[in-house]
C-alpha positions as CSV (number, residue, x, y, z in Angstrom):
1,X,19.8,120.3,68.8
2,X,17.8,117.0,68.0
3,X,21.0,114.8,68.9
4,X,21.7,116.5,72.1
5,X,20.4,114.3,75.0
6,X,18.4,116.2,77.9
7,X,18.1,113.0,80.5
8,X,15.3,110.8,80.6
9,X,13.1,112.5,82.8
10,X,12.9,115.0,80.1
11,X,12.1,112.2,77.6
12,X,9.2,111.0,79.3
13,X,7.8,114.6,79.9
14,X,8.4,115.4,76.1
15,X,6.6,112.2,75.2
16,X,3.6,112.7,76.7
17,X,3.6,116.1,75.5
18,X,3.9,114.6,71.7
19,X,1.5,112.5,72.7
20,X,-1.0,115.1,73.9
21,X,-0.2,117.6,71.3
22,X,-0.8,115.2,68.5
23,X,-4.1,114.2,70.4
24,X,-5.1,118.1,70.5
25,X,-4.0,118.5,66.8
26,X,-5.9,115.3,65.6
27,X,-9.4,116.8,67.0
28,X,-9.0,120.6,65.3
29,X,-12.2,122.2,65.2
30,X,-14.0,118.6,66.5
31,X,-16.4,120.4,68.2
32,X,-17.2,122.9,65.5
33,X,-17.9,120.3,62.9
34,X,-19.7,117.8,65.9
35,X,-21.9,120.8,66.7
36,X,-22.8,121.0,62.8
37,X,-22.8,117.8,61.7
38,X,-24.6,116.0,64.6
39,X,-26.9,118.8,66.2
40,X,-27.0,120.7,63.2
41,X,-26.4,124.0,65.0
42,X,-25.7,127.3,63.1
43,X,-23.1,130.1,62.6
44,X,-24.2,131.6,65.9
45,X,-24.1,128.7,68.2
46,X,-20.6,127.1,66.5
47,X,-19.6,131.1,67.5
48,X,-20.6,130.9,70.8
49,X,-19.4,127.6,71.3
50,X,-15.3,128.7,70.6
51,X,-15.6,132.0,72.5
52,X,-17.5,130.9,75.9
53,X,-15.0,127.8,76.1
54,X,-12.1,130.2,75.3
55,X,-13.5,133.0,78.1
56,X,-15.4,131.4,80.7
57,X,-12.3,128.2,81.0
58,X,-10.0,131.4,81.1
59,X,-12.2,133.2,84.0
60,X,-12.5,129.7,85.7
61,X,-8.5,129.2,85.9
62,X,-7.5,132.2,87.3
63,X,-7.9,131.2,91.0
64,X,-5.6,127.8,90.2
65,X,-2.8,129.7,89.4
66,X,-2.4,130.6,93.2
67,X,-3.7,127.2,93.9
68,X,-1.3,125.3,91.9
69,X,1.9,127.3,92.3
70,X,2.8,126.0,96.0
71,X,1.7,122.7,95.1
72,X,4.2,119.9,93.7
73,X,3.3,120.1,89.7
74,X,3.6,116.5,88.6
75,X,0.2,115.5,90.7
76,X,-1.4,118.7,88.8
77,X,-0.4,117.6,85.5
78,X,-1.3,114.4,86.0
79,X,-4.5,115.7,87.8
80,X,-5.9,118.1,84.4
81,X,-5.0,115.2,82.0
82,X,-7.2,112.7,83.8
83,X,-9.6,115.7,84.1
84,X,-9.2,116.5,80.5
85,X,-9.7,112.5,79.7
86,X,-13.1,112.8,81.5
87,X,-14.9,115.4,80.2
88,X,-13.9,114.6,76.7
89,X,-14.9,110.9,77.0
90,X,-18.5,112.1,77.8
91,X,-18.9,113.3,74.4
92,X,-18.4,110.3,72.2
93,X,-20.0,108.0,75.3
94,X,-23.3,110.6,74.9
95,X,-23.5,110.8,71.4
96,X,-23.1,106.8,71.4
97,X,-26.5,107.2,73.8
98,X,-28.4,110.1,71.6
99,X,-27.9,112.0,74.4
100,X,-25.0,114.6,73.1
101,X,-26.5,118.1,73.5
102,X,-25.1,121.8,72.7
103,X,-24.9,122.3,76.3
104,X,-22.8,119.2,77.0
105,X,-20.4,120.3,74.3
106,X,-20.7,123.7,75.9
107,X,-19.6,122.7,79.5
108,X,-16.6,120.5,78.2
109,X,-15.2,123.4,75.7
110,X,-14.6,125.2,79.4
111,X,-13.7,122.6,81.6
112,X,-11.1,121.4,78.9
113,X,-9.8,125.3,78.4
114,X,-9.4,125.7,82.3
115,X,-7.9,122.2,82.5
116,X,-5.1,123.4,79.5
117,X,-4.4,126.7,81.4
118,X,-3.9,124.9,84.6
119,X,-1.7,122.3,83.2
120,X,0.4,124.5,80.9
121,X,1.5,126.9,84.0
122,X,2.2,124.1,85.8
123,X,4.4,122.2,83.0
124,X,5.9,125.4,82.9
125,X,7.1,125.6,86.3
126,X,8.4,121.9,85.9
127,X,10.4,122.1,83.2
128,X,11.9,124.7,84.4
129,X,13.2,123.0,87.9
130,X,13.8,119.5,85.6
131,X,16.6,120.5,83.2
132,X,19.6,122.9,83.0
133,X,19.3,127.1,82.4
134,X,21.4,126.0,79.7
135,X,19.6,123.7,78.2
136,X,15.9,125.7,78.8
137,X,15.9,126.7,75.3
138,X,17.0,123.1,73.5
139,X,13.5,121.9,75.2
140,X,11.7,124.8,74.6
141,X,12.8,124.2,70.8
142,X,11.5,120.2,71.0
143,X,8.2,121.6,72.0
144,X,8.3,123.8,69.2
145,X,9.2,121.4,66.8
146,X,6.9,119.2,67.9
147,X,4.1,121.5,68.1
148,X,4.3,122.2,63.9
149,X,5.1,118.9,63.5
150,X,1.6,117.7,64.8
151,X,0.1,120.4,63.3
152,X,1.5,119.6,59.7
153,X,0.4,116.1,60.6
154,X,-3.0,116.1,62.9
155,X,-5.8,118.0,60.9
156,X,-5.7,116.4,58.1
157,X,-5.7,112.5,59.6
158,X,-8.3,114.2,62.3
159,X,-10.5,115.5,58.9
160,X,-9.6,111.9,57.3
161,X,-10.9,109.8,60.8
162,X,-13.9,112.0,60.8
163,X,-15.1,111.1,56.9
164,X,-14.9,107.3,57.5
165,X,-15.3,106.9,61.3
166,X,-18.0,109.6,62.3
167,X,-17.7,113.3,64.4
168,X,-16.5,112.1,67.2
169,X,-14.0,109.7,66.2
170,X,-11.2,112.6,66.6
171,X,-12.6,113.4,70.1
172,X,-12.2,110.2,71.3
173,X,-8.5,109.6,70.0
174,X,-8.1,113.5,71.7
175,X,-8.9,112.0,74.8
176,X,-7.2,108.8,74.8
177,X,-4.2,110.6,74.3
178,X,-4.6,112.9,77.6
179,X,-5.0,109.4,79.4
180,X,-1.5,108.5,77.8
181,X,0.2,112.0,78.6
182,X,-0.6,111.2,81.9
183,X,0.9,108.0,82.2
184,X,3.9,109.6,80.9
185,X,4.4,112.0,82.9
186,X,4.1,109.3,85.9
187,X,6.8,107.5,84.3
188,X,9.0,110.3,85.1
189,X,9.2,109.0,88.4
190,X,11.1,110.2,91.4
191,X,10.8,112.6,93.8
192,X,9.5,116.2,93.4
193,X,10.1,118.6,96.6
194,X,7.1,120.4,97.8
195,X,7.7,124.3,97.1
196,X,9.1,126.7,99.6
197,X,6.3,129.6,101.1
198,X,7.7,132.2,102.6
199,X,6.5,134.1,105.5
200,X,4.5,135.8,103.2
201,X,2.3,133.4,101.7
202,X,0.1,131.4,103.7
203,X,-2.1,128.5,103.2
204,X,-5.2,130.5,102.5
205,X,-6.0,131.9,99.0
206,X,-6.0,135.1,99.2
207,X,-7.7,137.7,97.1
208,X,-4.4,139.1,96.1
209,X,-2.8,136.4,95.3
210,X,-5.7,136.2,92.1
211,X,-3.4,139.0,90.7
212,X,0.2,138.5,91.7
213,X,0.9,137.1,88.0
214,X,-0.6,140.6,86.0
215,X,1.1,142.4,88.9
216,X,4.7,140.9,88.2
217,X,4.0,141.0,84.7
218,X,3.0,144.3,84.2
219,X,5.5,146.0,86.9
220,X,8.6,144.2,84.8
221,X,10.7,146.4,82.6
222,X,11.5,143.3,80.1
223,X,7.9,141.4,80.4
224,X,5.8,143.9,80.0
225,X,6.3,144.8,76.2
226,X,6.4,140.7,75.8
227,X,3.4,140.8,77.0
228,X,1.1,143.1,75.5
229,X,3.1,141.8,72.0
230,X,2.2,138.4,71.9
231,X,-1.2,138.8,73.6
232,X,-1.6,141.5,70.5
233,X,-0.2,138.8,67.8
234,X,-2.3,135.8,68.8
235,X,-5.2,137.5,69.4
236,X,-5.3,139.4,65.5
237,X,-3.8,136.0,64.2
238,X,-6.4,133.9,66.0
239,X,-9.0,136.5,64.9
240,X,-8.8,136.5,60.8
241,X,-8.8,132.8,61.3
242,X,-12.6,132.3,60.8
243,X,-12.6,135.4,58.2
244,X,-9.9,133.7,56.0
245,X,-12.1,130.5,56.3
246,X,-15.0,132.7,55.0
247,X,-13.0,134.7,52.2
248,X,-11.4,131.3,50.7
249,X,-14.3,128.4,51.1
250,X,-17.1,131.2,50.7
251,X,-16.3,134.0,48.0
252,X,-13.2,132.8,45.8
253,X,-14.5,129.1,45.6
254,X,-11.5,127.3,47.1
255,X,-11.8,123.3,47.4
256,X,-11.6,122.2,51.3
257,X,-8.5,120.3,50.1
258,X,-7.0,123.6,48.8
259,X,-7.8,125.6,52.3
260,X,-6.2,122.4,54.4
261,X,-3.0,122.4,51.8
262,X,-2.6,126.7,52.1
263,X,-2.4,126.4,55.8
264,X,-0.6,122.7,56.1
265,X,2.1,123.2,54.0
266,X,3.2,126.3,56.1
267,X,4.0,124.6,59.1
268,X,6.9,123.1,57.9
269,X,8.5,126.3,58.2
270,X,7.7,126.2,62.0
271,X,9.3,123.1,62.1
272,X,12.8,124.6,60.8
273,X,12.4,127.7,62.4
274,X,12.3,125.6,66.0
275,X,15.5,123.7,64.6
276,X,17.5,127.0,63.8
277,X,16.2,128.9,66.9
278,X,19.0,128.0,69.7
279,X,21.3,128.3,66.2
280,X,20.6,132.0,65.4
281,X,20.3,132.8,69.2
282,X,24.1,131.3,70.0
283,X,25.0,133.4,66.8
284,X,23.7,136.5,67.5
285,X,22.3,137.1,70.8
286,X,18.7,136.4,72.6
287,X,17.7,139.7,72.8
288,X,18.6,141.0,69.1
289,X,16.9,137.8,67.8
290,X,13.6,138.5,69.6
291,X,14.0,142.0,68.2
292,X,14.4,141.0,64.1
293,X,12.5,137.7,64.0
294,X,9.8,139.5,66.3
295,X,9.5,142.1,63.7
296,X,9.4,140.1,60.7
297,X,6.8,138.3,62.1
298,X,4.8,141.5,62.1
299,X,5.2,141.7,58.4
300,X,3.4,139.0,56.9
301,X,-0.3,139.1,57.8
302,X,-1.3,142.1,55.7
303,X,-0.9,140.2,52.4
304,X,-3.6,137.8,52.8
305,X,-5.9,141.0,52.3
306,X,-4.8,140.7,48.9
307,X,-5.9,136.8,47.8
308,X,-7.7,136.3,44.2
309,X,-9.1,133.3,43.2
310,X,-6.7,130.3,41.9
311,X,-3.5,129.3,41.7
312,X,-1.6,132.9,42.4
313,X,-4.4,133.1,45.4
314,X,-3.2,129.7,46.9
315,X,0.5,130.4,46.4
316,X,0.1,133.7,48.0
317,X,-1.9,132.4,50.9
318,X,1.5,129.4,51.2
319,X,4.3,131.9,51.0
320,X,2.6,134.3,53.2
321,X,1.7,131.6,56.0
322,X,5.3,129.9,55.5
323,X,7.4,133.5,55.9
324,X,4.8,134.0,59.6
325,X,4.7,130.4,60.9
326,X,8.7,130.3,60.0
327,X,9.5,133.2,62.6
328,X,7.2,132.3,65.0
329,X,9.3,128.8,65.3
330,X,12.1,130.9,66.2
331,X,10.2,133.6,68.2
332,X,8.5,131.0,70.7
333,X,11.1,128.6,72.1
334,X,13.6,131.6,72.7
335,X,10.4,133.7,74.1
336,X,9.0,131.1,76.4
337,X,12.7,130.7,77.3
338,X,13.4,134.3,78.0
339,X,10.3,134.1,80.1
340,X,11.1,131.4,82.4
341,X,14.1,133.1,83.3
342,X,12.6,136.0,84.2
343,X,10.1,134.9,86.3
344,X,11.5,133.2,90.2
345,X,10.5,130.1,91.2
346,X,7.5,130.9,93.1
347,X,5.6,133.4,90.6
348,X,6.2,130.5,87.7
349,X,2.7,129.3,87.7
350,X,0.6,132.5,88.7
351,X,2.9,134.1,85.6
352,X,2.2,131.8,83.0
353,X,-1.5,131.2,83.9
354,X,-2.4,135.5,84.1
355,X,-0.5,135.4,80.9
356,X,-2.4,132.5,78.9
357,X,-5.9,134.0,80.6
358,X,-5.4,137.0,79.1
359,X,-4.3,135.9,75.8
360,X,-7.2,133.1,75.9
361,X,-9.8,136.2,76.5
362,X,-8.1,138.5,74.2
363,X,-8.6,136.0,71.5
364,X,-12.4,135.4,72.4
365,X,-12.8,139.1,72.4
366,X,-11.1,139.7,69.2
367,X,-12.8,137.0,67.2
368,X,-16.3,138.3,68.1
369,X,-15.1,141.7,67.4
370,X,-13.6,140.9,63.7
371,X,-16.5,138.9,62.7
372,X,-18.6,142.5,63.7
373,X,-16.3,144.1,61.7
374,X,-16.3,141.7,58.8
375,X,-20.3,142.4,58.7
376,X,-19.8,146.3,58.7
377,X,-17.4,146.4,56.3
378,X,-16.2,143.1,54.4
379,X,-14.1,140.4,55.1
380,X,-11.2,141.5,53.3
381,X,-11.1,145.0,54.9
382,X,-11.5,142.8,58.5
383,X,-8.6,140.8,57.4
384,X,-6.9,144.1,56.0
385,X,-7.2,145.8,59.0
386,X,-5.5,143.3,61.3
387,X,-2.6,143.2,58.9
388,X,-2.1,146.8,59.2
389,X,-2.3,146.7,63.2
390,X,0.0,144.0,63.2
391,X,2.5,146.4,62.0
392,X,2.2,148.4,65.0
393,X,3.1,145.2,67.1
394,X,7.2,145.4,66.5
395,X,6.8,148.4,68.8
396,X,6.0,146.8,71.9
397,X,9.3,144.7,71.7
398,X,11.8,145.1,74.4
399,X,14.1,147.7,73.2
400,X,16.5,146.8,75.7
401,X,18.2,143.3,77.1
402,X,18.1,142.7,80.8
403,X,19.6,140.8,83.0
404,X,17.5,138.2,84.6
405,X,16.3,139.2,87.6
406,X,17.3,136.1,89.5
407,X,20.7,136.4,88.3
408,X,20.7,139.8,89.9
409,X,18.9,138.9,93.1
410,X,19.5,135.4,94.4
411,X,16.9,135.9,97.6
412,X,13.9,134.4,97.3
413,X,11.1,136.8,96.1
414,X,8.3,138.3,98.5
415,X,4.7,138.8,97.6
């Protein structure tokens, strides 16, 4: 797959995704540790801080779906990585003043999560109309790769840069590299049409047009059970994350280098897992790989209710996070890929963005709610629980294969 050329447009937009990703990767948790470090703020306010950027950037991108989907998507792109590049450049330029404030860090956490909604939808739609059908799932599988690759490799540099350059070293380098993607994507260079409207859309947003992506979602025989899976996986997955923080720094006295090293080492296996994706799908089928790897993926998360302290803890936390990050490198370049065909050319970008939204919330939601759980109960009950109703999640898998539906209906689709 990794000697297979794709053209050089591709190239350039892959690039600045690297570049981007690594960026992103580099500054995990920045603002967490800037809001404790520098403003000395406590579990309740870093709390607040990751949910409100997750929910109210969610609730602020769900009019530029409609907005951006009849637009040319290059201009976007390069549009929320400057936008990106600004808002994070104010927080190292503020706390160089003394003048970096919860609030500030508050306000960019949302414009940056509307930004990445906005811009993902729209890469979406681009990469789409840039390279073959047949070769949707060989760049959905770079992304993928690259993706684990940055997160094997960005944390622990970004935790390195912070110990011997300050907080907001990582944020800095996060934003440089948005200013980069952009360039790259400018280097791509030629000419994009401007997409078709039919009769049926005009120029003026329309109230309806807020909801078109849930409403093609959630009327499609095939997307629908996508849907309410992965929004389900991320959202548990997404939700123990803080608990596991707790369980393993907090009550069985792991070393921050062990926690980095349990959850590091895994992502190798997201790395092969992209490689053999497009492998195991020529093999045996799209559909009945969604189906087994989708399921085993389900599997996994109910054993790290079952850590002790030491090396069988650590090993268990590595083999357990290996086996899930392994199939979710083959899950997501053949789901995003699935996806894209499904969806016609001019519900691309309403799709994608309903679909992020509403993960984005779900996870918000969920985290608040675990960590309520967590203090009823205890936090390896919270994590025990969302093992067991990740069990449930193989269920909302597509039982059947289908057709795309531009395959079957060449006319352009109506709203």
């Amino acid at each position: 797959m990794a000697g297979r050329s794709l053209g050089r447009s591709f190239g350039w937009l892959w690039g600045a995704y690297a570049v981007s990703t690594f960026g992103t990767r580099l500054a995990f948790d920045a603002f967490a540790l800037i809001a404790i470090l520098a403003l000395h703020a406590g579990p309740a306010q870093v709390s607040v801080l990751a949910a409100t950027g997750l929910a109210v950037g969610a609730a602020i991108a769900v009019p530029l779906g409609p907005w951006v989907e009849f637009r040319r998507k290059r201009p976007v792109m390069v549009a929320m990585d400057l936008t990106r590049f600004a808002a994070l450049m104010s927080v190292p330029a503020a706390y160089a003043c003394g003048l970096l404030g919860f609030a500030q860090l508050l306000a960019v956490s949302i414009v940056v999560g509307a930004a990445d909604i906005a811009f993902s939808a729209a890469s979406g739609a681009y990469l789409k109309a840039l390279v073959r059908p047949e070769d949707l799932l060989a760049a959905n599988g770079r992304f993928e790769s690259t993706a684990w690759t940055a997160t094997v490799l960005g944390p622990p540099a970004g935790t390195a840069a912070i110990g011997f350059f300050g907080p907001v070293t990582t944020v800095l380098a996060d934003a440089v590299s948005y200013l980069l993607s952009a360039a790259g994507i400018l280097a791509i260079g030629g000419a994009e049409p401007r997409p078709m409207r039919t009769r049926a859309h005009t120029s003026r947003l329309r109230p309806r047009d807020l909801l078109e992506g849930w409403r093609y979602i959630l009327t499609h025989p095939a997307l629908r059970p996508l849907f309410f899976n992965t929004v389900l996986v991320s959202g548990l997955i997404m939700a123990t994350s803080p608990l596991l923080a707790v369980l393993m720094l907090g009550d069985l006295g792991f070393a921050p280098w062990q926690y980095g090293l349990a959850f590091g080492v895994p992502c190798v296996g997201g790395i092969i897992g992209s490689q053999l994706a497009r492998r195991l799908v020529a093999r045996f089928g799209r559909h009945k790989v969604l189906i087994a790897v989708g399921s085993l993926r389900a599997c996994w998360s109910l054993g790290l209710a079952f850590i002790r302290p030491g090396v069988f803890g650590l090993v268990l936390v590595v083999v357990v996070e290996s086996g899930l990050i392994t199939c979710m490198g083959v899950f997501n370049p053949v789901f995003a890929t699935y996806r894209l065909e499904q969806v016609p050319a001019d519900r691309i970008v309403r799709t994608l963005s309903a679909w992020s939204v509403t993960s984005k919330v779900t996870v918000a939601a969920m985290t608040g709610l675990w960590g309520l759980l967590a203090g009823v109960t205890s936090t390896r009950a919270a994590i025990a629980v969302a093992g067991l109703l990740m069990l449930v999640t193989p269920f909302l898998l597509p039982r059947h294969d289908r057709t795309s539906q531009n395959e079957q209906d060449p006319t352009p689709s109506r709203t």
